[in-house]
C-alpha positions in Angstrom: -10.9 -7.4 21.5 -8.6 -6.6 24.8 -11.3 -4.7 26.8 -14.2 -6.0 28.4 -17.1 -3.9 29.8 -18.0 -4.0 33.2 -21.3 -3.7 34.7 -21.0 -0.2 35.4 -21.2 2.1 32.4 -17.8 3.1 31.8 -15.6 1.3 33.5 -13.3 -1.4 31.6 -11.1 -4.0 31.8 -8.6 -4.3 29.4 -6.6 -7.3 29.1 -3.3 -7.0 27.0 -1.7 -9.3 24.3 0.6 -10.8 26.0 3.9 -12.0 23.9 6.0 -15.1 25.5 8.9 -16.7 24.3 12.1 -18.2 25.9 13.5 -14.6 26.8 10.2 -13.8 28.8 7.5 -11.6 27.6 6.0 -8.3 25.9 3.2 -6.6 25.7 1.9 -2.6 25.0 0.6 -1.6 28.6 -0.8 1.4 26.7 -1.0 2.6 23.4 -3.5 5.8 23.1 -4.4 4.8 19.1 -6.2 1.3 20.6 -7.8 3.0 23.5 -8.9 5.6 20.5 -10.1 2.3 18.4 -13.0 1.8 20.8 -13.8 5.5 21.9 -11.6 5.7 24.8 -10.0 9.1 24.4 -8.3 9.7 27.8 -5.1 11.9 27.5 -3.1 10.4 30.6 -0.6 13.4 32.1 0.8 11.6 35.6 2.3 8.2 36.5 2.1 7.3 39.9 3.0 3.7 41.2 3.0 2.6 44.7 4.3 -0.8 46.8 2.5 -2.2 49.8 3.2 -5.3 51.6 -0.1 -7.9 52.3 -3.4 -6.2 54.1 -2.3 -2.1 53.0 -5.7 -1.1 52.1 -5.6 2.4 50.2 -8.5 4.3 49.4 -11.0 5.3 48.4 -10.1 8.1 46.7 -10.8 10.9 44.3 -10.3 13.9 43.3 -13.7 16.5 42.7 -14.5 19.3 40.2 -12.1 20.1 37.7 -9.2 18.0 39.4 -11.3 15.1 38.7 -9.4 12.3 37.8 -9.6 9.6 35.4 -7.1 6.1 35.9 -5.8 3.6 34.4 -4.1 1.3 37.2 -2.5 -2.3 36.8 -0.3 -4.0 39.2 3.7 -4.9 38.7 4.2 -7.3 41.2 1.8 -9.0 43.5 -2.0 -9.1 43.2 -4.2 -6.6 44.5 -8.1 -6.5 45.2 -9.1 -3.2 43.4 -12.4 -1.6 43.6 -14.1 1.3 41.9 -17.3 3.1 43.3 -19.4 4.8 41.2 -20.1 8.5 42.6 -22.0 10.2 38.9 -25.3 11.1 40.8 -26.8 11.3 37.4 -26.1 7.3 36.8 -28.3 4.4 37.0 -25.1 2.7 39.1 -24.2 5.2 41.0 -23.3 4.3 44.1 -22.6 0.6 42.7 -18.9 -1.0 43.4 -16.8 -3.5 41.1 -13.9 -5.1 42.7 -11.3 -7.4 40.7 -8.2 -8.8 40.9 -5.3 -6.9 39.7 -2.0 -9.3 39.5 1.5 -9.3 37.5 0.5 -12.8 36.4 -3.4 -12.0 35.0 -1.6 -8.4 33.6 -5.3 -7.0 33.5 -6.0 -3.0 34.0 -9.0 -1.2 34.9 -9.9 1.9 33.6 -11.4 4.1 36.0 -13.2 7.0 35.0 -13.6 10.4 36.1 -16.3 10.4 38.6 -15.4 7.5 40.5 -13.5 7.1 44.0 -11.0 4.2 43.8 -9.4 1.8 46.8 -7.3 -1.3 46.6 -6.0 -3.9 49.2 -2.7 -5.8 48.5 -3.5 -9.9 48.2 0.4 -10.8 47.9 3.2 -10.4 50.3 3.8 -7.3 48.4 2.3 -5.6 45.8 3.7 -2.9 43.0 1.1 -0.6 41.8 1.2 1.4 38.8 -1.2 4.0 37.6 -2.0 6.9 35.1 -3.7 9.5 35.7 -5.6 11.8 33.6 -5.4 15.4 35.4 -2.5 16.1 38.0 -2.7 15.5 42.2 -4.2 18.6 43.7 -4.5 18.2 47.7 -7.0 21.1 47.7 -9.1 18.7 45.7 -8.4 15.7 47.2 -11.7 13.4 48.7 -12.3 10.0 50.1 -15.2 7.6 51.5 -14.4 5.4 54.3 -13.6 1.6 53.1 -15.7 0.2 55.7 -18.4 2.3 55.0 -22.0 -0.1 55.6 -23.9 1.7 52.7 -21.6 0.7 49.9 -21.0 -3.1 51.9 -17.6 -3.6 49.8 -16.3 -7.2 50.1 -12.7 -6.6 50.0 -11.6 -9.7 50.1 -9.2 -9.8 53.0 -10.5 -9.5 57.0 -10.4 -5.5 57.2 -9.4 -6.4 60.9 -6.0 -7.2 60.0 -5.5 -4.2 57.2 -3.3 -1.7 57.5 -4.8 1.4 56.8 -3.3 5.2 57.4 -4.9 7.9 60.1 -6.0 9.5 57.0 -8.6 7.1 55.4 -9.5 5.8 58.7 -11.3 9.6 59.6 -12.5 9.6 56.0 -16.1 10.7 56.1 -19.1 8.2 55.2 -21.1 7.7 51.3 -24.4 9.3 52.9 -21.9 12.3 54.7 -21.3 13.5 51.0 -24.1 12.4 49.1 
């Protein structure tokens, strides 16, 4: 079976069959009848992908109410560091993280649920990021939690001192601000 359960409730990895031969490769990235196999009915309505160069940290984000968002990310090119926070106050994780590495070589996705606020940090020179998105961007909507923030103690993997990180999720407000 392609998907693996994480230690927080809800949140997968799924790991694609991968086809090789001497022409290259193939594999489904996403196919809504195997997702539906093992009770993952997520209707995906956006792709978004982004590229950042080694050390752009982005996040953590989400999206409240009923803008939340659901995701189903995976990297192109590059490996990333990727890491999901738990915010359902009615969980027994919440306020848990899981990080993993996303790359074009492992071609691993995480499926992050509604509920959650999600970050990466590029590992690679550069990185291409790809992800779907269950509800559409709406900036009136639009949250964050800082990625240095001491209550969630994230190990990102890569000396935050030499990220590159925009004005905007460097102001972002604190876990304990919101919660």
């Amino acid at each position: 079976m392609p998907f693996t359960a994480t230690p927080i409730a809800d949140l997968w990895l799924f790991e694609p069959n991968v086809y090789y031969d001497e022409r290259g490769y193939f594999y489904e990235s996403y196919n809504e009848q195997t997702w539906a196999s093992v009770g993952i009915h997520t209707h995906f309505v956006q792709d978004n992908q982004a590229r950042s160069t080694r050390g752009v940290l982005r996040g953590l984000h989400f999206q409240e109410g009923e803008m939340a968002q659901a995701k189903l990310v995976r990297v192109l090119e590059g490996e990333v560091l990727d890491v999901a926070v738990d915010l359902r106050t009615d969980s027994p994780t919440f306020g848990q993280w899981y990080a993993v590495r996303l790359s074009a070589e492992n071609k691993l996705q995480l499926l992050v649920p509604r509920g959650f606020a999600h970050g990466y940090v590029a590992l690679s020179e550069t990185a291409e990021f790809a992800y779907k998105c269950d509800n559409f961007y709406s900036k009136a909507h639009e949250r964050g939690i800082r990625y240095d923030d001491p209550t969630l103690g994230i190990n990102w993997e890569f000396d935050l001192q030499n990220a590159v990180i925009s004005e905007k999720d460097q102001v972002l407000p604190f876990f304990k601000e919101l919660f």
